[in-house]
C-alpha positions as a Markdown table, in Angstrom:
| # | Residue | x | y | z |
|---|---|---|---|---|
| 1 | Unk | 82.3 | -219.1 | -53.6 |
| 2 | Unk | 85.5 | -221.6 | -53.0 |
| 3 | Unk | 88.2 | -220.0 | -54.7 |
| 4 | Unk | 89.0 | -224.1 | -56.0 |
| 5 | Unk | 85.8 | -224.3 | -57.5 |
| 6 | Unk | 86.1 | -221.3 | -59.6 |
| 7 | Unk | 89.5 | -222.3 | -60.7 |
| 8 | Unk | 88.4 | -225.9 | -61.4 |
| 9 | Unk | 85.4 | -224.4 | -62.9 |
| 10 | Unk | 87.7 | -222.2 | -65.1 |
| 11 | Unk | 89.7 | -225.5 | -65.8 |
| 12 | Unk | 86.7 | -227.3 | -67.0 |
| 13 | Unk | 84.9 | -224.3 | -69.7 |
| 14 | Unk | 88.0 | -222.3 | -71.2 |
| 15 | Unk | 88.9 | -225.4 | -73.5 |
| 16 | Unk | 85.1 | -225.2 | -74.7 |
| 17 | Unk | 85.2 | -221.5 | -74.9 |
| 18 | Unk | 88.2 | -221.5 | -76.9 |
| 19 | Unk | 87.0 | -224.4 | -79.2 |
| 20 | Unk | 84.1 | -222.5 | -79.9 |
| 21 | Unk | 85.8 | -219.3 | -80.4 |
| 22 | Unk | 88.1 | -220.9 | -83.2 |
| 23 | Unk | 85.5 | -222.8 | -84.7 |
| 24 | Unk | 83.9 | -219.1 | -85.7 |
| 25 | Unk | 87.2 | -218.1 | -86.9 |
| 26 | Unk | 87.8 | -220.7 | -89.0 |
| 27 | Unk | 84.8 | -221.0 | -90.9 |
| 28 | Unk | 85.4 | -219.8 | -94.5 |
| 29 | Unk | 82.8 | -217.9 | -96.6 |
| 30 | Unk | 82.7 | -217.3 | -100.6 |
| 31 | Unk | 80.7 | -214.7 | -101.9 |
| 32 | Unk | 79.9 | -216.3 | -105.5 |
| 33 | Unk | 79.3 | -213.4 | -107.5 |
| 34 | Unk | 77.2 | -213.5 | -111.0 |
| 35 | Unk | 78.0 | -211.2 | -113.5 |
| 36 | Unk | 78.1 | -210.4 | -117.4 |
| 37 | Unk | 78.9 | -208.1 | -120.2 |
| 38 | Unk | 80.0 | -204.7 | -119.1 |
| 39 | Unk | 77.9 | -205.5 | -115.8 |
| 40 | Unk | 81.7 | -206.6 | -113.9 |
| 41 | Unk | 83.0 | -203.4 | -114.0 |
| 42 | Unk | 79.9 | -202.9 | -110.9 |
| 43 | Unk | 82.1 | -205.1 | -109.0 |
| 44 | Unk | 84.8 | -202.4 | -108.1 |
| 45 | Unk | 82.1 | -200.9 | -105.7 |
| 46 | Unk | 81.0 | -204.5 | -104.5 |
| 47 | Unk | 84.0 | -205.7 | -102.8 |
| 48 | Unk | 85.0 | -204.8 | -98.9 |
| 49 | Unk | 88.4 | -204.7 | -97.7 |
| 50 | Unk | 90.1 | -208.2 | -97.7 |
| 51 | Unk | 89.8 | -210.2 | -95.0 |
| 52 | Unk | 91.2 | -213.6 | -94.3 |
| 53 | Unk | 87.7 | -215.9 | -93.7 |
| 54 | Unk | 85.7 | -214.2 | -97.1 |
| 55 | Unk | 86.8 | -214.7 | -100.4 |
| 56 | Unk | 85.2 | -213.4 | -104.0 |
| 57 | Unk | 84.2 | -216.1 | -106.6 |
| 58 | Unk | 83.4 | -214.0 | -109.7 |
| 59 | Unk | 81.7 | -215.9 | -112.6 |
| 60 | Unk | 82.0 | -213.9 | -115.7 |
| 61 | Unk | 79.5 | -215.0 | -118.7 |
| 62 | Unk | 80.4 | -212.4 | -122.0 |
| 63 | Unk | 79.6 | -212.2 | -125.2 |
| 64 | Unk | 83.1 | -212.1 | -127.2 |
| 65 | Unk | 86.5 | -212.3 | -125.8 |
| 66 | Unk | 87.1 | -208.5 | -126.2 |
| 67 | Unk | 85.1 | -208.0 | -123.4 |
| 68 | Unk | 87.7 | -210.3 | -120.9 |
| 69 | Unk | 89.6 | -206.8 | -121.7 |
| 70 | Unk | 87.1 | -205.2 | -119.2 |
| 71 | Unk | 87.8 | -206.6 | -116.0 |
| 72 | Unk | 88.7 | -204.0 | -113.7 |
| 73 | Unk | 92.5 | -204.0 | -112.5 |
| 74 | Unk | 91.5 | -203.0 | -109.4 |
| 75 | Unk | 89.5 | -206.0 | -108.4 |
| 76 | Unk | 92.0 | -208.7 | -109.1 |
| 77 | Unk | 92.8 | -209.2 | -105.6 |
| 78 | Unk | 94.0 | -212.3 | -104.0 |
| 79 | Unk | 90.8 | -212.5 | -102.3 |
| 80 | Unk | 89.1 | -212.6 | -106.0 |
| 81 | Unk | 88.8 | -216.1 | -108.2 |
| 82 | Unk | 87.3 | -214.8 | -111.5 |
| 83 | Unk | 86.0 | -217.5 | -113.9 |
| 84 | Unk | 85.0 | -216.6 | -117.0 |
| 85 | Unk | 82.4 | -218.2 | -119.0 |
| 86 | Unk | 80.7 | -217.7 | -122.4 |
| 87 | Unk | 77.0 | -217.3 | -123.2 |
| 88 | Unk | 74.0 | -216.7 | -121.2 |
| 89 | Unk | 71.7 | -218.3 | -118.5 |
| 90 | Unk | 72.2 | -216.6 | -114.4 |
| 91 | Unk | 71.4 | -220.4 | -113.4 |
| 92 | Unk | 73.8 | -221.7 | -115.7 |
| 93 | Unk | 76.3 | -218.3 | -114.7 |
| 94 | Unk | 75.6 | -219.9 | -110.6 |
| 95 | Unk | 76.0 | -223.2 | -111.5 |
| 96 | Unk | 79.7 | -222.2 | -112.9 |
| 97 | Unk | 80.3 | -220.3 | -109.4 |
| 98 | Unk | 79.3 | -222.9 | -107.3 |
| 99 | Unk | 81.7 | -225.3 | -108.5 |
| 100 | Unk | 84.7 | -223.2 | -108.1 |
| 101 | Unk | 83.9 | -222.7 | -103.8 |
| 102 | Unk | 86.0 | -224.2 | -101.4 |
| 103 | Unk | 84.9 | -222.4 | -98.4 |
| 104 | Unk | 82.5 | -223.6 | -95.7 |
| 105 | Unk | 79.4 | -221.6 | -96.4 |
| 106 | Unk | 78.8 | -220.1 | -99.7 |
| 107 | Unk | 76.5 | -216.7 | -100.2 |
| 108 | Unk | 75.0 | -216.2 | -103.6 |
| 109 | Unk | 75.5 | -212.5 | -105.0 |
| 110 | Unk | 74.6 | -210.7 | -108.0 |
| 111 | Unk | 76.7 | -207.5 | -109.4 |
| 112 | Unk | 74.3 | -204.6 | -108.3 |
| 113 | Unk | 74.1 | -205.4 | -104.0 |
| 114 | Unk | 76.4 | -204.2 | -101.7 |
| 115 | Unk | 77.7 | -205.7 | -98.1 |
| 116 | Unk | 78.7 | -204.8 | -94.6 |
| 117 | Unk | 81.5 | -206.8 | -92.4 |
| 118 | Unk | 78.2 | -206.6 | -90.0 |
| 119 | Unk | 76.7 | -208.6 | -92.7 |
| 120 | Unk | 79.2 | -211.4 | -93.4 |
| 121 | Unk | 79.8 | -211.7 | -89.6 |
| 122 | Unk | 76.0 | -212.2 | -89.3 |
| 123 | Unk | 76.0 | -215.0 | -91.9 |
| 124 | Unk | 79.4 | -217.0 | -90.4 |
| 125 | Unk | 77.9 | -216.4 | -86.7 |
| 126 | Unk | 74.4 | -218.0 | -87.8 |
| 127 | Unk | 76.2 | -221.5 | -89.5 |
| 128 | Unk | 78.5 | -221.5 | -86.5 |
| 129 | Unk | 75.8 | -221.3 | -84.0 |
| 130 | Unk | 73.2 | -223.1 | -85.9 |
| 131 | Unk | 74.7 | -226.5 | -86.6 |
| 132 | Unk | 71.4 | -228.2 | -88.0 |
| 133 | Unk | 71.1 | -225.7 | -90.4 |
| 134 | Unk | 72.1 | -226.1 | -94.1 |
| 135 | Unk | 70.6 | -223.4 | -96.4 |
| 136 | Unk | 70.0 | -220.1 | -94.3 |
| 137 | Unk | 67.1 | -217.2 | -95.8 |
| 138 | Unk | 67.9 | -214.1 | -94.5 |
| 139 | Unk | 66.7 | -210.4 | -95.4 |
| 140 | Unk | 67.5 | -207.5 | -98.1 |
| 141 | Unk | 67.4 | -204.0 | -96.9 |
| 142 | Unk | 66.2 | -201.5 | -99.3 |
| 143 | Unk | 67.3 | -197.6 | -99.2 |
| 144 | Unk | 65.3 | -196.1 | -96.3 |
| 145 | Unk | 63.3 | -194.1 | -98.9 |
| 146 | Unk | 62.4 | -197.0 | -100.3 |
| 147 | Unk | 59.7 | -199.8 | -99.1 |
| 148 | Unk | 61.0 | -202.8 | -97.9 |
| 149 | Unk | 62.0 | -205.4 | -100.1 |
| 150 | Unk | 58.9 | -208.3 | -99.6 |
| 151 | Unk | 57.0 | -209.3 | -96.3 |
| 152 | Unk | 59.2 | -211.2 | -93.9 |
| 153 | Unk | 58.7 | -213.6 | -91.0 |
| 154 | Unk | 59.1 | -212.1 | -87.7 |
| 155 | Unk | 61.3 | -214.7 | -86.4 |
| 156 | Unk | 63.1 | -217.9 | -87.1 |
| 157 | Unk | 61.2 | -221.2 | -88.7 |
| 158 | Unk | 61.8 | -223.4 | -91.0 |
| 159 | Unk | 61.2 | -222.8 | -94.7 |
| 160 | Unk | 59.2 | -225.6 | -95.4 |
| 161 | Unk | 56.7 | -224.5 | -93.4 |
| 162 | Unk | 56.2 | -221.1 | -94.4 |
| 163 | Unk | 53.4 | -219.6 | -96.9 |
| 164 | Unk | 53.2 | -216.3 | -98.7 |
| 165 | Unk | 57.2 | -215.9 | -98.5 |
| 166 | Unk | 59.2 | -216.8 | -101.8 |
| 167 | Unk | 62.8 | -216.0 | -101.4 |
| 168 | Unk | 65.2 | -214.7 | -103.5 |
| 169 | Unk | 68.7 | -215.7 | -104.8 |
| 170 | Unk | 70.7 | -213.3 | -103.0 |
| 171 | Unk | 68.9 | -214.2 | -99.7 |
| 172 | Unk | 70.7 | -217.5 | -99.9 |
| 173 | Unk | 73.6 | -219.1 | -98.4 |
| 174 | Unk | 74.4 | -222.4 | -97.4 |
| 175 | Unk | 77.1 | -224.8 | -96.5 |
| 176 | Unk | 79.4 | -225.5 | -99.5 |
| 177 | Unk | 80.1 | -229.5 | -98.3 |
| 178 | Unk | 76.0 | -230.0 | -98.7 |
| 179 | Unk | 75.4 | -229.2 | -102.3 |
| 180 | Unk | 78.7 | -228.8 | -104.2 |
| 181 | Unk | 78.5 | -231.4 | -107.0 |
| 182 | Unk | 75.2 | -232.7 | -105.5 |
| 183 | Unk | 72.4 | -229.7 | -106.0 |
| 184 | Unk | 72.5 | -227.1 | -109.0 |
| 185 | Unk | 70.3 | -224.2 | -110.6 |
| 186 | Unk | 67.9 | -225.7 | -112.9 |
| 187 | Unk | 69.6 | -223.8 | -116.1 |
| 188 | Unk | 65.5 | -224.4 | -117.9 |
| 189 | Unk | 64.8 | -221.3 | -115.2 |
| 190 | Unk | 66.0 | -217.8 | -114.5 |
| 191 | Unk | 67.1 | -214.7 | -116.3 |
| 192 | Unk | 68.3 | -215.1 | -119.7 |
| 193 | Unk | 67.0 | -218.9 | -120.1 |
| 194 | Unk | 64.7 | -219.4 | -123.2 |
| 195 | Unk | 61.6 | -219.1 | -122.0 |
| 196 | Unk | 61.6 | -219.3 | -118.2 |
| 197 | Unk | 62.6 | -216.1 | -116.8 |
| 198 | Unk | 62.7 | -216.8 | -113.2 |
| 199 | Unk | 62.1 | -219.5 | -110.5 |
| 200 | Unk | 65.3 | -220.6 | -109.8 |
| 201 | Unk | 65.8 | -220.1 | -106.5 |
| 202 | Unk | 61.8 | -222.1 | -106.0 |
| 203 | Unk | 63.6 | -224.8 | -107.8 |
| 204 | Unk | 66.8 | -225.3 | -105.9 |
| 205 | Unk | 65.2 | -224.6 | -102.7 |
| 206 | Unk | 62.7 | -227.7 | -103.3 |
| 207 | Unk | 65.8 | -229.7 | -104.6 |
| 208 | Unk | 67.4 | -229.2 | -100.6 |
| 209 | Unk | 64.4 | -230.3 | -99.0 |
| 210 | Unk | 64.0 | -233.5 | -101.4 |
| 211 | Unk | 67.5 | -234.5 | -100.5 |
| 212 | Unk | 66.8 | -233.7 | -96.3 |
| 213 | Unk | 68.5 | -231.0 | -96.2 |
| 214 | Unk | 67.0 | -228.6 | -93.5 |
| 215 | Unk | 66.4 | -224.9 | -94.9 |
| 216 | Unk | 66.0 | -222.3 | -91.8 |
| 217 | Unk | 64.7 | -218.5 | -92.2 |
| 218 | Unk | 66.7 | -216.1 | -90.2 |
| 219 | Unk | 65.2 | -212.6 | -89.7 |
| 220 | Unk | 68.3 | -210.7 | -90.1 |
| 221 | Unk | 69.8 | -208.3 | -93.1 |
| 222 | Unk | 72.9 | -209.4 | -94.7 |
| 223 | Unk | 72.5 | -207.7 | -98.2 |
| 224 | Unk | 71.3 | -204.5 | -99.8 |
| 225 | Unk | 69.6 | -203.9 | -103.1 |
| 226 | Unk | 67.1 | -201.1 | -104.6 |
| 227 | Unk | 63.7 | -202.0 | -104.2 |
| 228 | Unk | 62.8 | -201.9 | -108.5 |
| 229 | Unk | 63.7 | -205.7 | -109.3 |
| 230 | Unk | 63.2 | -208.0 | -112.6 |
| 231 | Unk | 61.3 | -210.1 | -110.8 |
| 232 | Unk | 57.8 | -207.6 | -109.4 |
| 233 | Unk | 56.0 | -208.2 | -112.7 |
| 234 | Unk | 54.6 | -211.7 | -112.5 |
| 235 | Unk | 52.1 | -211.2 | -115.4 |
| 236 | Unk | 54.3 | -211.6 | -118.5 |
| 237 | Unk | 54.2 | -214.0 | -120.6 |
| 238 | Unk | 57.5 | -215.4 | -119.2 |
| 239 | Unk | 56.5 | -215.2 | -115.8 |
| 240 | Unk | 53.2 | -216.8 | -116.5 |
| 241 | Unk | 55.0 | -219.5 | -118.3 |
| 242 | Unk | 57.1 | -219.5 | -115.2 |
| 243 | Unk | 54.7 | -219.9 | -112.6 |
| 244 | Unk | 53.4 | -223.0 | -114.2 |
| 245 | Unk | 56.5 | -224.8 | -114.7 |
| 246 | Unk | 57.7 | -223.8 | -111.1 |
| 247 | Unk | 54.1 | -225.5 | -110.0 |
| 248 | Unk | 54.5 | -228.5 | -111.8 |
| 249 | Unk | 58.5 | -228.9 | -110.5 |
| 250 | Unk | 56.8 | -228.7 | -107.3 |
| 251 | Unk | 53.5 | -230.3 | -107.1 |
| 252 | Unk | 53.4 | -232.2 | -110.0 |
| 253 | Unk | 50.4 | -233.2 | -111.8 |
| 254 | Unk | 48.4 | -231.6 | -109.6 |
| 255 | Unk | 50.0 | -227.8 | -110.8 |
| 256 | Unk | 47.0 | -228.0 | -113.9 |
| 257 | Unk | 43.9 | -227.7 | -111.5 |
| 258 | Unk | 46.3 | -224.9 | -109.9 |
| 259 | Unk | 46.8 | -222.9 | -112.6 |
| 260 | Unk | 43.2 | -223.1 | -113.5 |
| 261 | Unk | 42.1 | -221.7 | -110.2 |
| 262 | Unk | 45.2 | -219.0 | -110.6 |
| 263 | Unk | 43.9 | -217.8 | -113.9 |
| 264 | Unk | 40.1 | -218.1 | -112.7 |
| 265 | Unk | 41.1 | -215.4 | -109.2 |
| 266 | Unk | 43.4 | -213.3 | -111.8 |
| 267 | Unk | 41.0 | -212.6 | -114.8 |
| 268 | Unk | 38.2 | -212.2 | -112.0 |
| 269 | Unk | 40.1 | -209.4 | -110.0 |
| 270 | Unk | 40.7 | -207.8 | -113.4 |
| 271 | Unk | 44.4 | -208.4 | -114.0 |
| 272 | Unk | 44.5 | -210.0 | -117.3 |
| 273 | Unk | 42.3 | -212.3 | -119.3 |
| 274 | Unk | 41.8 | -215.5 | -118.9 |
| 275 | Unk | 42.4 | -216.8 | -122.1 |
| 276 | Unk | 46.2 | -215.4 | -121.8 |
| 277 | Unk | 46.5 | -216.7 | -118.2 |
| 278 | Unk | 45.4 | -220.2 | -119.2 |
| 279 | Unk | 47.5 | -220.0 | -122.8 |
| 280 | Unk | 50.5 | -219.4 | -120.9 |
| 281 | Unk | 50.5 | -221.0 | -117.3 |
| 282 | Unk | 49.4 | -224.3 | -118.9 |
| 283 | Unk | 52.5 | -223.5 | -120.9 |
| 284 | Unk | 54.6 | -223.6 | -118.7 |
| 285 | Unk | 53.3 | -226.8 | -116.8 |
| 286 | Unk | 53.5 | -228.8 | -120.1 |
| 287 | Unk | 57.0 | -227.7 | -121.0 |
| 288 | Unk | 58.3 | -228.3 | -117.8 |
| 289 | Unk | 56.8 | -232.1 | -117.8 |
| 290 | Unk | 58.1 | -232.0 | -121.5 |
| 291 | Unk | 61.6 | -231.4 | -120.8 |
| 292 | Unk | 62.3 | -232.4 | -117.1 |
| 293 | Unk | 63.6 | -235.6 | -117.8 |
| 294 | Unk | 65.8 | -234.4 | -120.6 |
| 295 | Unk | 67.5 | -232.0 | -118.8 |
| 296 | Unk | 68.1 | -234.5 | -115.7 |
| 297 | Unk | 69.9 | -236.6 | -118.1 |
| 298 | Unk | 72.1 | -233.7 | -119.2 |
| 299 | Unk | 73.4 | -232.6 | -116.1 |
């Protein structure tokens, strides 16, 4: 080959080469870190060694002042923001996180997962790469002893058009610029809320798609958390109430023939009666009609 092609050739891609290569070192990520109660002290264990594109943004809900006392000397790092935050709610204790980021993507944490570098890199690499997308669904790793976490796709789709696969907070990142001030946790759901213990993540999820926003699935690990979870018994009377009010967030009127057909499968396979399936599902379909527009107002 010409020796003057090759150089001209060199001329022509080494600006785009290097463009690219800065762009992946510039992007910024916060790890937004929910925690409460004695449950910070976790976060010694949590953090990695600094490094100058992550930084820690720790929201702190407690109970009294004295427990401000607790925060653990060694994690106040220049690398950590922590913002503390009375009273309860993990949507309300994300909400407060969220609005403190000023990075370019932002990765929702809780206080008992752990990370790699691998598994930042992985999360920066994908937004660089994959411009279109603006909320990325990626994979926890269990212990190896342990089974894995929930079924997964096999590849990368689109969320939207996926069935059987309900993701979880800590599976979540996304571009700060997207949803700062414009998307929040729906503080009526999640750990700690009155009466809806979880659903959350359903809820913001189907906020992003309502306001075009394109969530992609990426089959790759970035987090690791034991297998138990609050969230594998679905037939409590929280979770009952929960599934309903997540259904009628999401489908609307329609969600009251679904819960009857839900209650009808469950009470025929054995799993509960129907009468508490009903009682509580149509629950939570009524309350969440009930109180959506109120809590719109409030935000």
């Amino acid at each position: 080959m010409n020796s003057k092609y090759i150089l001209v050739s060199l001329l022509i891609y080494l600006p785009k080469i290097t463009i690219f290569t800065n762009k992946i070192s510039n992007m910024k990520l916060n790890i937004l870190i929910s925690t409460h109660n004695e449950k910070v002290a976790n976060l010694s264990s949590l953090l990695l060694p600094e490094r100058e594109d992550v930084s820690y943004i720790v929201s702190y809900q407690y109970a009294n002042e004295q427990m401000l006392a607790d925060i653990p000397e060694d994690i106040k790092r220049k690398d950590v923001k922590i913002i503390p935050i009375q009273g309860i709610g993990l949507s309300r204790n994300r909400n407060n996180a969220l609005k403190y980021a000023d990075g370019d993507i932002a990765l929702i944490a809780d206080d008992d997962v752990a990370y790699t570098d691998e598994y930042l890199d992985k999360i920066i690499e994908v937004f660089t790469k994959n411009p279109q997308t603006d909320i990325a669904l990626f994979k926890i790793k269990t212990r190896d002893t342990d089974p894995p976490m929930k079924r997964y796709p096999l590849a990368k789709c689109k969320y939207k058009a996926l069935k059987g696969y309900y993701p979880s907070s800590i599976e979540m990142a996304m571009r700060v610029a997207k949803v700062k001030d414009k998307i929040f946790f729906d503080e009526r759901f999640g750990l700690g809320s009155e009466y809806l213990d979880r659903g959350e993540e359903d809820i913001f999820i189907r906020d992003c798609i309502n306001k075009s926003l394109q969530v992609d699935f990426y089959p790759y690990y970035i987090v690791e958390h034991p297998y138990q979870s609050t969230g594998k018994n679905h037939l409590t009377q929280k979770s009952l109430r929960t599934r309903g009010a997540v259904s009628s967030y999401i489908y609307g009127i329609s969600a009251y023939i679904r819960m009857i057909k839900f209650s009808l499968f469950m009470a025929l396979r054995g799993r509960s009666n129907i009468y508490t399936l009903l009682k509580n599902t149509i629950w939570g379909v009524m309350y969440e009609r009930r109180t959506r527009q109120k809590y719109r107002s409030n935000e």
